[in-house]
N, C-alpha and C positions, 0 to 999 in steps of 0.2 A: 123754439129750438135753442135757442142764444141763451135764454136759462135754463137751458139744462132741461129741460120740461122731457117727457116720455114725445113721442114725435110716431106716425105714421105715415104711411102714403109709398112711394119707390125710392124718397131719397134717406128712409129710416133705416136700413141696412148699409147705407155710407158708413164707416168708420169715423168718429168724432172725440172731438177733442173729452167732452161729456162723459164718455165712455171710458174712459181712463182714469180720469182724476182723481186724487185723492185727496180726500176732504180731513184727512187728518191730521194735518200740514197744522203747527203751532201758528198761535195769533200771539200778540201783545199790543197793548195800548200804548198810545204816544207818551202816556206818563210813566207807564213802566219805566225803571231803571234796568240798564244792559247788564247786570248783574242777575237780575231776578230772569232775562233772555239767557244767559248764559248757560244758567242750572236751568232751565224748562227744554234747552237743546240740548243738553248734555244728556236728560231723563228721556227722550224723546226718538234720539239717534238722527233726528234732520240736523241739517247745516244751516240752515234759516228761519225767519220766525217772518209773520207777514204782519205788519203794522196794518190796524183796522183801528177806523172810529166806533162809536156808539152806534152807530148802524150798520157797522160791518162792509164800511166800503173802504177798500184797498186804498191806505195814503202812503204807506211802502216797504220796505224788505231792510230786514237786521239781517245780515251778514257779510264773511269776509271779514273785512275791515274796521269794519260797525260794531263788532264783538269786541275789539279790544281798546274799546273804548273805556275809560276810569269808569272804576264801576258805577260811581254816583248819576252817571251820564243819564240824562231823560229821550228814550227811545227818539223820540220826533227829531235830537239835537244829533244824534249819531245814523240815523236808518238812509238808505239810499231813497229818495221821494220819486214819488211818480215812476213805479216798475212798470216792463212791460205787461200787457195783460194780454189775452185771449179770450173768447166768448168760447162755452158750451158745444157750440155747434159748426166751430173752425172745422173744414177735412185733415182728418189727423194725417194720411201723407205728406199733404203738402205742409202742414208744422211742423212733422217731424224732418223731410228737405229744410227746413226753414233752421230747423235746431241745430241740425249737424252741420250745413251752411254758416251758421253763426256760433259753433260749440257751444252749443248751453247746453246742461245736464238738466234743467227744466223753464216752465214760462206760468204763471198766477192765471188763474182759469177764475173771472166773476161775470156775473149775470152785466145787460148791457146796463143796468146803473152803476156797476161799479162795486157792486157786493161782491164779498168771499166765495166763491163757489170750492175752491181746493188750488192744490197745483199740479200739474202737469209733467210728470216727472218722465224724461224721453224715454228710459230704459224701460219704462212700463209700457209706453206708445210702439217702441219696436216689436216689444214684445206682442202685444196686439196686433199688430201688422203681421207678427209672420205666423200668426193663427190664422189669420184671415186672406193668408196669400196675398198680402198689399205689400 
């Protein structure tokens, strides 16, 4: 379930973090320059780009701040390290309590190594919940 995997049994109609996410969330490499971030969020319409290695495990997040950084800037030298993350199979309630608790308009959703799974954007999670009467 923590990867996201299809899941059965009585706790598979839980609402999860899984069930939401969107995988369409931009990446960049730590060598990317925050200029080449820049234009990929501008074409893109997110606010953030998620810094992945060659194996696609989450080392951290271009935004904010991180964006206006001189363009020559090398991603790893400007990105916030070590973002929060979430597994696949968090109870989306209590993340979305968790979210609005801490105002975030979203949280990096990867598998327990550490890989990209998507992010988790809350306006999507609420919206799930009031389908689902949660």
């Amino acid at each position: 379930m923590a990867a996201g995997l299809p899941t059965e049994g009585p706790n598979a109609a839980k609402p999860r973090a899984g069930q939401v996410v969107r995988t369409d969330v931009p990446t960049c490499a730590l060598t990317d320059r925050i200029e080449e971030v820049r234009d990929r969020l501008k074409q893109s319409g997110w606010e953030a780009c998620v810094a992945i290695n060659h194996e696609r495990v989450v080392m951290g997040l271009v935004r904010g701040d991180a964006l206006a950084a001189p363009a020559g800037t090398p991603v790893e030298e400007a990105m916030d390290a070590g973002p929060a993350t979430v597994r696949a199979d968090e109870d989306l309630v209590a993340l979305v309590t968790r979210l609005r608790k801490e105002d975030v308009a979203g949280i990096v959703v990867t598998t327990p190594e550490g890989r990209l799974i998507g992010m988790l954007c809350r306006e999507d999670a609420e919206r799930r919940l009031a389908d689902v009467g949660g």
